[in-house]
N, C-alpha and C positions, 0 to 999 in steps of 0.2 A: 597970443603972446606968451604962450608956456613952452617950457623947453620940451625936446621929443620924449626923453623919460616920462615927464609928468602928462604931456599932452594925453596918451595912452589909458592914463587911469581913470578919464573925465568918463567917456564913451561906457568904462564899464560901473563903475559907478551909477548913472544913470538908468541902465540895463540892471544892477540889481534895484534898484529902488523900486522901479515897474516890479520885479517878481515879487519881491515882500509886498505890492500892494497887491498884487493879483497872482496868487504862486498857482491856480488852477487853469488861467489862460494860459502860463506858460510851460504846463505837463507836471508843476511841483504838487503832487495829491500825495497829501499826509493824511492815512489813516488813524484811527482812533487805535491807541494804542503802540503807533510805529513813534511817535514822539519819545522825545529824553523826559522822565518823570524829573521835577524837581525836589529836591533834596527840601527837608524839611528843614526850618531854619530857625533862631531865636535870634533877636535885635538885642545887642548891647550899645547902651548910649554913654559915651565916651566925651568927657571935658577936661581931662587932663592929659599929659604927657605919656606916651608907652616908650619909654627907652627902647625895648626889645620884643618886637612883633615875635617871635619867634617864643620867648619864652610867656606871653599873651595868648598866644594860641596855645598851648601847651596847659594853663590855668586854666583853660576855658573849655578843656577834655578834646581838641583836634592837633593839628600840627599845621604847619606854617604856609604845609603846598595848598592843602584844603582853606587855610584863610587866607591864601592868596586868590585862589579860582574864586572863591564866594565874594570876595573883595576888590577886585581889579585896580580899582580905583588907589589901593596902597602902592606908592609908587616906592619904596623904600622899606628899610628892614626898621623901621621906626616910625612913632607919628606924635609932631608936636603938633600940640593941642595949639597954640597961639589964641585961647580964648575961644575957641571956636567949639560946640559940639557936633560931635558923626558917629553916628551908629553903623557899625561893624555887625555882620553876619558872622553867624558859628554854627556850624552844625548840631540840632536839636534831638538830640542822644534819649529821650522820655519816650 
């Protein structure tokens, strides 16, 4: 019942699931070492409003690209808090 666009993305979809569960049955051999190291990080826990992500990142010794990659989840050049706390990633400069 899906249109032909979306029909298409079911099939692969699927086909990657299998390879994340098994990336060696499918020829994916990640050596030690051929991996992306991860960036070291510090947790800031956030309960209030950031008017401006941009000048937050900037406080916080990174810029806005780097706490957008660390942060995906920022959909917006701002984040109200609504009551809610989230811990935001920053690059760990020590």
């Amino acid at each position: 019942m899906l249109n032909s666009e979306t029909s298409r993305y079911v099939p692969r979809v699927i086909a990657i699931k299998y390879i994340f569960a098994s990336p060696e049955k499918y020829g994916f051999i990640i050596k030690n070492g051929q991996s992306y190291r991860s960036q070291p990080a510090k947790k800031i826990e956030i309960d209030r409003d950031i008017p401006d992500l941009v000048q937050f990142a900037k406080d916080n010794g990174t810029n806005y690209k780097n706490l957008k990659l660390m942060n995906p989840w920022l959909l917006n050049d701002r984040l109200p808090a609504n009551g809610k706390k989230y811990i935001i990633l920053v690059p760990d400069r020590s």
